[in-house]
C-alpha positions in Angstrom: 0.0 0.0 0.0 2.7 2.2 0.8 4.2 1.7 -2.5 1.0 2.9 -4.3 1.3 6.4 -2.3 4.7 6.4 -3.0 4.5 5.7 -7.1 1.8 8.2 -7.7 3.5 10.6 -5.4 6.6 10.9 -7.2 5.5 12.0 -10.4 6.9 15.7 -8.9 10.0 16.6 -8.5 11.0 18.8 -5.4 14.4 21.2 -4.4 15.6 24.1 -4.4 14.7 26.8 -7.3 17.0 26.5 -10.1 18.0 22.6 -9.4 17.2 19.7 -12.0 13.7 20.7 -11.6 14.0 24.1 -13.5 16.3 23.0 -15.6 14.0 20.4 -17.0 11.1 22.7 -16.9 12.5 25.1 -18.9 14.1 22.8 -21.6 10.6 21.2 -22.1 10.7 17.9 -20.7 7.6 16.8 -19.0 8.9 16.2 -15.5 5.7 13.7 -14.8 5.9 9.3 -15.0 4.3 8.4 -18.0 0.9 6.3 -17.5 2.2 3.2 -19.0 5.5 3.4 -16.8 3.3 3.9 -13.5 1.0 1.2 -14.5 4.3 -1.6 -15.8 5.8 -0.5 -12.8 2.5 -0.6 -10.2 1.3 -4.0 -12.0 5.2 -5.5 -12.0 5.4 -4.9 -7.9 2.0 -6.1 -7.9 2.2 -9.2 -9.6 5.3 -10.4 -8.0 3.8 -9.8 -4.7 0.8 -12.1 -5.7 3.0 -14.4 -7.2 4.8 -15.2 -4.1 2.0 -15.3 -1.4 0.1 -17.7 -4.6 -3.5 -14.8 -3.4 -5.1 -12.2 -5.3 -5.4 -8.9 -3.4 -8.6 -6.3 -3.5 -7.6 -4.1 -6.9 -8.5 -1.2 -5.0 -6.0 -1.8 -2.2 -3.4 -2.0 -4.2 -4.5 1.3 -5.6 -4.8 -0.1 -9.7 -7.8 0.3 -11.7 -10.3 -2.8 -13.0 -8.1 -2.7 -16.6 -4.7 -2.8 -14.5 -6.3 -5.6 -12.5 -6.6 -7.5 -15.7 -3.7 -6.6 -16.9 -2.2 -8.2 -13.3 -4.0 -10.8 -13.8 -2.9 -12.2 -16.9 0.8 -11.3 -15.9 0.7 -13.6 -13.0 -1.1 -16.5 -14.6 2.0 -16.5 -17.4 4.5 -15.8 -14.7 3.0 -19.0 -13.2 3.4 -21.5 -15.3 6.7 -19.9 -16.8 7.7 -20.5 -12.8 6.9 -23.9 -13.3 8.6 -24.6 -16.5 11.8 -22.4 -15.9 12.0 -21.1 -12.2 11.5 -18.1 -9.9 13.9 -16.0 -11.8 12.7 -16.3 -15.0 8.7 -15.4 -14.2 10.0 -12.5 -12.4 11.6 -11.4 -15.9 8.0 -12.1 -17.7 6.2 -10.1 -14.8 8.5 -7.0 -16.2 8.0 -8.0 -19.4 4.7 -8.6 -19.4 3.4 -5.8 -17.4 5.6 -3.3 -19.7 3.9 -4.7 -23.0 0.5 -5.2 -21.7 0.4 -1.6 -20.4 2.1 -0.1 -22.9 -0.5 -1.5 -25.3 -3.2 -0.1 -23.0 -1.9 3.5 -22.7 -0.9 3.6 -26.2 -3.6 6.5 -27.2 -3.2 8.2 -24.1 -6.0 7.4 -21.3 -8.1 4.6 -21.3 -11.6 6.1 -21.2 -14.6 4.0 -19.7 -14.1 5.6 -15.9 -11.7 6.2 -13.6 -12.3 2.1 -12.9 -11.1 1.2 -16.5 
């Protein structure tokens, strides 16, 4: 949970006035996460975390809307039987890979639409 708080907080950037910040702000570059890396990087803890304890959480505890749920979803069940097949190590490699396709494929023209629960 504390992880949730912590990935959609740091989209900012904080310091002094004239630091990294500033410098960023005024050459143009957006200084916020990208949706798709929030929701790889959200779904990636996520689905390791269920992977290991072998339960599915409440989608709104861990702070991911119903589409990321999917998308969680479908990671672990791959990451499952790639655990079986080829060992912890490698479906903790399709998690990452699997949340950052799936959810770059979801954000790929911008915002889902369908509700803040799609």
């Amino acid at each position: 949970m504390l992880l949730t708080g912590a990935l959609a907080t740091g989209c900012g950037e904080s310091g002094p006035q004239g630091g990294a910040a500033s410098t960023r702000a005024a050459s143009g570059t957006p200084s916020a996460t990208p949706p798709e890396d929030l929701c790889a990087r959200i779904v990636a803890h996520w689905s390791r975390e269920v992977l290991d304890s072998d339960t599915y959480g409440d989608y709104q505890s861990m702070g991911l809307s119903n589409g990321q749920y999917e998308i969680l979803m479908e990671v672990v069940d791959a990451a499952r039987a790639e655990r079986k097949r080829s060992g912890k190590r490698a479906a903790r490699n399709l998690i990452d890979r699997g949340a950052r396709e799936r959810c770059t494929e979801r954000y790929r023209d911008g915002n889902p639409t369908g509700g803040p629960w799609s």
